[in-house]
C-alpha positions as CSV (number, residue, x, y, z in Angstrom):
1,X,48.0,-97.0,-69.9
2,X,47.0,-96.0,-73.5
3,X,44.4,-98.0,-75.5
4,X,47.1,-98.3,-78.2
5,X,49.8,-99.6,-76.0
6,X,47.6,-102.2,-74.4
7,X,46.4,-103.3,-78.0
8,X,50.6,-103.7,-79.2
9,X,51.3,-105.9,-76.6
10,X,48.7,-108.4,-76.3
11,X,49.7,-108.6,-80.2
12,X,52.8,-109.5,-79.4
13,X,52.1,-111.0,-76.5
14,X,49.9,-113.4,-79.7
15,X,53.0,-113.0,-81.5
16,X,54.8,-115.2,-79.1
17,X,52.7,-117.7,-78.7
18,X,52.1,-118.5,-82.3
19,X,55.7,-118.6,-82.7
20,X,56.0,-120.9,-79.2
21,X,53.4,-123.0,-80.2
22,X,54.9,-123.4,-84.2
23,X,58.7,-124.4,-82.5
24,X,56.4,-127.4,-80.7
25,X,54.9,-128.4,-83.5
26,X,58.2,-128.7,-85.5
27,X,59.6,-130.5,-82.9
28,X,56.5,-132.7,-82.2
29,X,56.2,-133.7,-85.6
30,X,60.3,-134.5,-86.1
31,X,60.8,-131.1,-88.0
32,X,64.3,-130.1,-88.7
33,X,66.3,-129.1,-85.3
34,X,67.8,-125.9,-86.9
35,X,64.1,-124.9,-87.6
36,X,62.9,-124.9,-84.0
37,X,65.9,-123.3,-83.2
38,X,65.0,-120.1,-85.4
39,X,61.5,-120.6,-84.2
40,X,62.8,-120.4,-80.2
41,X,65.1,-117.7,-80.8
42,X,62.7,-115.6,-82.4
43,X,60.3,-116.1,-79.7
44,X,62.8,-115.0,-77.2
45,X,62.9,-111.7,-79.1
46,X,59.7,-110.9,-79.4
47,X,59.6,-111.4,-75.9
48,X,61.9,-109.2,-75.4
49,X,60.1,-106.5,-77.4
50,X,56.8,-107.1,-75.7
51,X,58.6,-106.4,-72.2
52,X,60.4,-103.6,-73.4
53,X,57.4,-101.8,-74.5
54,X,55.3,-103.0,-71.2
55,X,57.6,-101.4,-69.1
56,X,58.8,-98.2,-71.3
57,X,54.5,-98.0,-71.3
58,X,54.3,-98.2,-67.4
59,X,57.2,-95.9,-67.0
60,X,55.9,-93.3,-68.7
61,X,52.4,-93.5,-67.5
62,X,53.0,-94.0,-64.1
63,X,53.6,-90.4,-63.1
């Protein structure tokens, strides 16, 4: 798998849990409800992304 490809998704693999670990903290703390919300939905998307790019990486480097 390319250097480059490895290096994106640990980043957002980093993303995610800064943004996992922030919705916690809201919520620990007795932060605003809509706020950890936000915080958990945008975690599911980076998620997302992170796996998207994982497998289009393996796909295409897999031959």
């Amino acid at each position: 798998m390319p250097t480059f490809v490895i290096f994106i998704t640990v980043v957002l693999a980093a993303a995610v849990a800064i943004v996992l670990l922030a919705g916690l903290w809201n919520m620990v703390r007795g932060g605003s409800p809509n706020r950890s919300q936000a915080l958990m939905r945008m975690r599911v998307l980076l998620q997302f992304i992170a796996i998207v790019i994982a497998m289009t990486a393996l796909y295409f480097t897999s031959g």
